[in-house]
C-alpha atoms as one frame of an Amber mdcrd trajectory, in Angstrom:
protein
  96.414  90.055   8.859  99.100  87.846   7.851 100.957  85.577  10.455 102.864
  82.937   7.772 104.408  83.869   4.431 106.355  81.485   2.155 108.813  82.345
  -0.410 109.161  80.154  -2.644 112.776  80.877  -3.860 115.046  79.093  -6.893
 118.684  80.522  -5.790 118.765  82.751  -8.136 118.854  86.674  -7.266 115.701
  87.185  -9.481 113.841  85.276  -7.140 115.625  86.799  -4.231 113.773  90.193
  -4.610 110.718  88.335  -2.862 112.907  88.878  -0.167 112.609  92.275   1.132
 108.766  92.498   0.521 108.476  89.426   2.649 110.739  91.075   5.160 108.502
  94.112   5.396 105.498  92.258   5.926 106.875  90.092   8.410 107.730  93.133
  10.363 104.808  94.796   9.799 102.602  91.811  10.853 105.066  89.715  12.748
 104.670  87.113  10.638 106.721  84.119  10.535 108.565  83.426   7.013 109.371
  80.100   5.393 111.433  79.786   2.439 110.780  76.896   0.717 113.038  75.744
  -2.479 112.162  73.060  -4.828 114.220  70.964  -6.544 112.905  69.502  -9.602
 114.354  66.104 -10.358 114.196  66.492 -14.101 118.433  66.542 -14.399 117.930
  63.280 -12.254 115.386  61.221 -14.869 117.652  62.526 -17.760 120.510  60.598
 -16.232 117.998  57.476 -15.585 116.740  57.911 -19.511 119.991  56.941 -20.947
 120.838  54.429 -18.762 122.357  51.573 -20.559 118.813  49.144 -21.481 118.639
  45.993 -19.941 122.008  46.221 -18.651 121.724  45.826 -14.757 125.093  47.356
 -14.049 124.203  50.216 -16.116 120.904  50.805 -14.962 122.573  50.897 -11.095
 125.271  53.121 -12.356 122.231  55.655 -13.606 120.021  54.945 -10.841 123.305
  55.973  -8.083 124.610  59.059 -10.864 120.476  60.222  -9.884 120.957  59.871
  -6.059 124.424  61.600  -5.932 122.921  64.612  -8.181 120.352  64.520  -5.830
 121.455  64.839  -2.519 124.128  67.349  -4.329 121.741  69.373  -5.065 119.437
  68.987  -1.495 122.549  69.896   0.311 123.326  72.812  -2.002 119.417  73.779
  -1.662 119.796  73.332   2.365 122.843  75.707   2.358 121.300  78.210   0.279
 117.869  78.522   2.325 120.236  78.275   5.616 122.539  81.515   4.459 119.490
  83.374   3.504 117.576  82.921   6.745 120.215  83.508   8.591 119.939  87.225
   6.717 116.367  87.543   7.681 116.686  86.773  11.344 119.787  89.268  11.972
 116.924  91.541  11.296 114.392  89.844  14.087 112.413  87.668  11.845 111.409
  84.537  12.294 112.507  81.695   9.950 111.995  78.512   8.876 113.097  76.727
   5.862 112.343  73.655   3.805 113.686  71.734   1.058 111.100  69.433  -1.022
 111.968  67.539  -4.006 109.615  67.458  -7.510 106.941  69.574  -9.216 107.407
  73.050  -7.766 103.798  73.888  -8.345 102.537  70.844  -6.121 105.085  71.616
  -3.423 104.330  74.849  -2.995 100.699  74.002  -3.462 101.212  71.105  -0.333
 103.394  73.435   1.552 100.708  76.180   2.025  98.035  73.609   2.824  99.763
  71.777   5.238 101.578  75.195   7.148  98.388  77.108   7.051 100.096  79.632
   5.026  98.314  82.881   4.124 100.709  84.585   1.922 102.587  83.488  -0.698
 105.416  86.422  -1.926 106.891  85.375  -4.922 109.184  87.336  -7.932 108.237
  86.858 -12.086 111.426  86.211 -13.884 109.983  89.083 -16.359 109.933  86.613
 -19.594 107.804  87.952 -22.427 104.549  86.909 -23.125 105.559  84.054 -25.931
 108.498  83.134 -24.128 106.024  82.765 -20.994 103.072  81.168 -22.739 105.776
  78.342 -24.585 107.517  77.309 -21.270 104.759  78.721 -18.645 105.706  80.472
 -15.509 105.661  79.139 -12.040 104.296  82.127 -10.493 101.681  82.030 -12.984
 100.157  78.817 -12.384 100.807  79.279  -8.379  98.344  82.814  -9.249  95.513
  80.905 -10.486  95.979  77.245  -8.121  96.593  79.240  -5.292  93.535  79.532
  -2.480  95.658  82.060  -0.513  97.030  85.839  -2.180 100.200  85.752  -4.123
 101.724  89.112  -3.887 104.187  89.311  -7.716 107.062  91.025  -7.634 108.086
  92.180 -10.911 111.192  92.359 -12.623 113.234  95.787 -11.555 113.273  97.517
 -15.123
């Protein structure tokens, strides 16, 4: 029924309950998993934002502060998704991983349409409704843009 499930995942152990659901139906299916983690360059156009005017050595201070944070943070995101697959195929699944940079909603969006993937297994951060409907919630807007099933894993109570 299902032969490719991403998991989106953030680093954070919230996120990380995806994990075992995804496991199951990966063994259950023998699906290959991919765990995909976006980094969202916001920190990176804050540090371009202040970045000195019209002054050129300023602006190339910001502009290489940005790339450092970056590639910081692809490297962290690269050792992260590494560690946690590693996890996964100790226990015979198969794994692939994938760091993308930008919106997380049109990443994951891409990331399904260009893998063919027909599961997406994600966890809600458990945020009330106002808190939800002020900031949004990724898995929310991946529910209703999505063209394949999102399976929600809720926040353990």
């Amino acid at each position: 029924m299902y032969s490719k499930v991403l998991v989106p995942l953030d680093g954070s152990e919230v996120s990380e309950r995806a994990l075992a659901h995804a496991q199951s139906l990966a063994g259950a299916f023998g699906a290959r998993v991919y765990l995909l983690q976006v980094i969202s360059l916001s920190h990176e156009y804050e540090a371009l934002r202040g970045g000195g005017g019209d002054s050129p050595t300023a602006v190339e201070y910001s502009l290489d502060l940005a790339r450092q944070i970056t590639a910081s943070r692809q490297t962290r995101a690269e050792t992260y998704l590494e560690a946690t697959a590693a996890q996964l195929a100790k226990n015979g699944i198969q794994v692939e991983t994938s760091v993308q940079q930008g919106s997380v909603l049109e990443n994951i969006t891409d990331f399904v349409a260009e893998h063919g993937i027909d599961l997406i297994v994600m966890s809600t951060h458990g945020r009330g409704e106002l808190q939800r409907f002020l900031v949004g919630s990724v898995t929310d807007r991946v529910i209703r843009s999505s063209h394949v099933p999102v399976l929600a894993i809720p926040p353990e109570e």
